[in-house]
N, C-alpha and C positions, 0 to 999 in steps of 0.2 A: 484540512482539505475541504474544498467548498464540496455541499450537498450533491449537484449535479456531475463534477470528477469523480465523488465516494461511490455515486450508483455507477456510474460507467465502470469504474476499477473492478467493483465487487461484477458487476454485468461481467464480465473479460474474467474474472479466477473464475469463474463459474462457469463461461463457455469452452473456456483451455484446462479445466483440472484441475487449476494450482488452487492452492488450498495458503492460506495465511502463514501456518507453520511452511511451507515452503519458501515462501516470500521472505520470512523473516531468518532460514537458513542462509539464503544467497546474499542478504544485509549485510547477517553475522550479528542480528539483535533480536530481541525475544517476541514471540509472537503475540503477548499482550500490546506491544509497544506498538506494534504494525498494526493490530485493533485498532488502538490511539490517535493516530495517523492518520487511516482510512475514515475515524467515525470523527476526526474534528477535536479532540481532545489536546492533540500536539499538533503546536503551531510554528514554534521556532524556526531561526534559522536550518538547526541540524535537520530536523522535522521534515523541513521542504526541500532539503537536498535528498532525503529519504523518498520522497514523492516521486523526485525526478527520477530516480534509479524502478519507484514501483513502474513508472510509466510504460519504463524501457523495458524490464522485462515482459510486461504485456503488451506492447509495442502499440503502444497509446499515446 
């Protein structure tokens, strides 16, 4: 996840609540991996279709 979407994402679970362990229950994957994801770690294909789904639920 590039740098400027990682602040906006973590910006938005911080204004709405949701907390990462959240994020990563409505995946159905573990909440290090969503760490991963948000911090640039995971880049893959699966990775970015994870992205699209964090967006939507922070309606980003």
């Amino acid at each position: 996840m590039q740098s400027d979407l990682a602040a906006l994402v973590k910006s938005e679970m911080y204004k709405q609540g949701i907390t990462q362990k959240k994020i990563a229950e409505l995946l159905g994957v573990s909440s290090p991996y969503v760490s991963d994801i948000i911090n640039g770690r995971r880049n893959g294909a699966k990775a970015q279709k994870h992205v699209e789904h964090i967006r939507k639920i922070l309606g980003i």
